[in-house]
C-alpha positions in Angstrom: 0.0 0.0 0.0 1.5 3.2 -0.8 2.1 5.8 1.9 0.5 9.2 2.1 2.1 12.1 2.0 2.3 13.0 5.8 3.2 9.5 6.1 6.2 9.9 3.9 7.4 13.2 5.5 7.0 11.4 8.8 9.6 8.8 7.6 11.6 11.6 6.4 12.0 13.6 9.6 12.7 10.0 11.6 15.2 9.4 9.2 16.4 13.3 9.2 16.0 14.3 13.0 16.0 17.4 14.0 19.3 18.7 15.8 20.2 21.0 18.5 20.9 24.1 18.7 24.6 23.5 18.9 24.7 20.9 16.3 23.2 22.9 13.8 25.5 25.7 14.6 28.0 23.6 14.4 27.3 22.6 10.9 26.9 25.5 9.8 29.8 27.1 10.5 31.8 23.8 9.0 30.0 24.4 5.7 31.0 28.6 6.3 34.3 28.0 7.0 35.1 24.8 4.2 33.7 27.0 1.5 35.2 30.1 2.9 38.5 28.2 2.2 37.7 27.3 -1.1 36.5 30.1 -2.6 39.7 31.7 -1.3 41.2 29.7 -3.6 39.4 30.2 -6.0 40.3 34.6 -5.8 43.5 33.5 -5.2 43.6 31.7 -8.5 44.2 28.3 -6.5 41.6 26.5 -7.8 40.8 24.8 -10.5 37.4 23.1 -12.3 38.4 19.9 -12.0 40.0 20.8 -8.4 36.2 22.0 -7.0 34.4 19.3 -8.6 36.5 16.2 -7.3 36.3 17.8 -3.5 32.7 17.8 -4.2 32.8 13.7 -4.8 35.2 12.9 -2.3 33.7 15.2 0.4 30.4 13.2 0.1 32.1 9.6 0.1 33.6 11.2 2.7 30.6 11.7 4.6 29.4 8.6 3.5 31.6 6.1 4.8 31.9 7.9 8.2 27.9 7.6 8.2 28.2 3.8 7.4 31.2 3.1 9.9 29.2 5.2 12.5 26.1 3.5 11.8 28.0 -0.1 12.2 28.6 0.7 15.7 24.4 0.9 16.7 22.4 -2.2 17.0 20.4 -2.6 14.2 16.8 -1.9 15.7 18.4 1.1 16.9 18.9 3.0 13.7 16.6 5.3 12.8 15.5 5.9 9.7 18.7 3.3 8.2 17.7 0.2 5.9 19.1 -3.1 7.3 21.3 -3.7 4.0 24.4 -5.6 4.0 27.8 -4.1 4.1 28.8 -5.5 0.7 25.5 -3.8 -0.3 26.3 -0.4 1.4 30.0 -0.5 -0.6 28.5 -1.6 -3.9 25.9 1.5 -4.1 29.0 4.0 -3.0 31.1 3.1 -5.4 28.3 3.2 -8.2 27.1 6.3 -7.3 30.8 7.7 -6.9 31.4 6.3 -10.9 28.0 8.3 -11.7 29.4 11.5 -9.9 32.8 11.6 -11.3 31.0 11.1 -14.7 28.8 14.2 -14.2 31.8 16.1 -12.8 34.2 14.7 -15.8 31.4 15.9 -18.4 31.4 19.8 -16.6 35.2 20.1 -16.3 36.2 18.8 -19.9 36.9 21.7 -20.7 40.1 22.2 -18.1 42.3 19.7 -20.3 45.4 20.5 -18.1 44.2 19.5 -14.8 42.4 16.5 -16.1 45.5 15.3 -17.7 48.0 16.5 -14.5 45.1 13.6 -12.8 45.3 11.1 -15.3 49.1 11.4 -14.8 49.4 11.6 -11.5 51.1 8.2 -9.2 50.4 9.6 -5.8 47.0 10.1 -5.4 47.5 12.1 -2.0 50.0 13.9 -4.1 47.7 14.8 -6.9 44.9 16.4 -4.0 47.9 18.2 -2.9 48.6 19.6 -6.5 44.8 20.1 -7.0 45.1 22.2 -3.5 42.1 20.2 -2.7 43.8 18.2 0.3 44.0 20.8 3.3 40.2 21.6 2.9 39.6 17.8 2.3 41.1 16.9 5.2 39.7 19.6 7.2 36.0 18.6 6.2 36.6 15.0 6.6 38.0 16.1 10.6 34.9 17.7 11.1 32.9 15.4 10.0 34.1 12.6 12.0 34.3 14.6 15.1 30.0 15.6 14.7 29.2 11.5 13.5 31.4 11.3 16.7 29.7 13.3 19.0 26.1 11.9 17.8 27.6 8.5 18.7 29.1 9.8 21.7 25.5 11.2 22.9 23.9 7.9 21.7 25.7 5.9 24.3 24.6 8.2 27.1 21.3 8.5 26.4 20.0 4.9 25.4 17.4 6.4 22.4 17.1 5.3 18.8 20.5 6.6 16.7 19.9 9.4 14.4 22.9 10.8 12.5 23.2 14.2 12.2 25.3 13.6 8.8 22.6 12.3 7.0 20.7 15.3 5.6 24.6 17.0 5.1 25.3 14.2 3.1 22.1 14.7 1.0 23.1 18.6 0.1 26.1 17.2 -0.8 24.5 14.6 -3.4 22.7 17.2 -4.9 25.1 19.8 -5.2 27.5 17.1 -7.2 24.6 16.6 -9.5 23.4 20.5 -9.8 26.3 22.6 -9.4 28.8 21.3 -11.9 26.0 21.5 -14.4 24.9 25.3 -13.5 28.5 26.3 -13.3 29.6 25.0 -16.9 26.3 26.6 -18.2 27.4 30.0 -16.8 31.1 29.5 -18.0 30.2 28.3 -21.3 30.5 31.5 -22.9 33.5 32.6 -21.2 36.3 30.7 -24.2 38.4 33.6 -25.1 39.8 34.3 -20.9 40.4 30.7 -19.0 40.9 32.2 -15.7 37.6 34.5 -15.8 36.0 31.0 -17.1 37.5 29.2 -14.4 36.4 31.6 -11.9 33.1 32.3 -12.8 32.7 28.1 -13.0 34.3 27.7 -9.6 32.2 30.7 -7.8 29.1 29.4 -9.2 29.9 26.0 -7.8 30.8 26.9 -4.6 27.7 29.3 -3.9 25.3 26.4 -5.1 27.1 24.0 -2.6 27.1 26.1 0.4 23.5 27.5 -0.7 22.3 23.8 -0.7 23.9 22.8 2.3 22.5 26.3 4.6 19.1 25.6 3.5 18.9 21.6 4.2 20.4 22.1 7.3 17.9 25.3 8.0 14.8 22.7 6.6 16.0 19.7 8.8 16.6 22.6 12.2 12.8 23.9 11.7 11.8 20.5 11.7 10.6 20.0 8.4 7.0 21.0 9.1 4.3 19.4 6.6 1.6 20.5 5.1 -0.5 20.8 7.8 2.1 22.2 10.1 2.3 25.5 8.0 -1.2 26.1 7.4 -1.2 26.0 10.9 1.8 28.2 11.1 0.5 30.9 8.7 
């Protein structure tokens, strides 16, 4: 039988919960101060197409797999709002939706030949981030990250009530925005052939404010408590 609106949205804020105060400052001034640091790249003339759209991918496996190895640690009737699939399962659907990512991102950065080919090059992988100038913010975000799915565990244990992850919806502005933004950003740069740096900056800038736009209002929706329907006719 399929489920009624209200009925989905009540799955959704399960699975979503709503978090503290502190949390959700928290967040927000991780997404702030991450894209702070890349866009200051990005002036700086640090950056690069292919640069902003691989820390897009690997910030959301990132997320991700800190998610999963979080979510290993709670008992299974436990997790909120997570589907009892197998670990093989869970690794499968990352890696195919990482292939699907990069292929969007590849098909929005062909046009920046010499970073693409300075990656297909590239030996050291940890190397190449570093040469991308995607590594220090990388690592930053993937710190941060670990410390909130941390705390959220941490706060689990001392309560005793159903796990909800306070990554999850994060993770979900991160999905989109590496499906929107390298789309909208090579649609506004696509003019821009006869100056590669304004092209890279205007493609960079409009990826960056579609990721941290994304990721300020889905964690502003999941603070509010994503009221339905019935909630903001009652609100109005």
């Amino acid at each position: 039988m399929a489920m009624s609106n209200d009925e989905e949205m009540d799955q959704i804020r399960r699975r979503f919960g709503k978090p503290t105060l502190g949390a959700a400052v928290y967040m927000a001034l991780v997404s702030l101060a991450t894209n702070a640091y890349l866009l200051h790249l990005v002036v700086n003339g640090e950056a690069s197409r292919v640069g902003i759209a691989l820390y897009g991918v690997l910030e959301l496996i990132a997320y991700s797999v800190i998610g999963n190895i979080t979510m290993a640690a709670v008992p299974k009737d436990l997790r909120v709002g997570s589907p009892d699939v197998p670990l093989p399962k869970r690794i499968l659907a990352i890696v195919v939706m990482s292939a699907i990512l990069c292929g969007v991102a590849w098909f929005a950065v062909h046009a920046d030949t010499e970073h693409l080919d300075m990656l297909r090059n590239a030996r050291d992988p940890f190397a190449a981030l570093a040469d991308l100038n995607i590594l220090t913010p990388l690592a930053l975000t993937i710190t941060l990250a670990g410390c909130a799915s941390f705390s959220d565990w941490f706060r689990w244990r001392g309560s005793g009530q159903p796990f909800v992850s306070g990554l999850a919806l994060s993770a979900a502005a991160k999905f989109v925005t590496a499906i929107a933004a390298p789309i909208a950003a090579m649609l506004a740069s696509d003019d821009i052939h006869h100056d590669a740096a304004r092209a890279t900056l205007v493609w960079c800038s409009v990826y960056i404010g579609i990721k941290c736009g994304l990721e300020l209002f889905f964690l502003y929706w999941q603070y509010r408590g994503m009221p339905g329907k019935a909630a903001a006719s009652r609100a109005q």
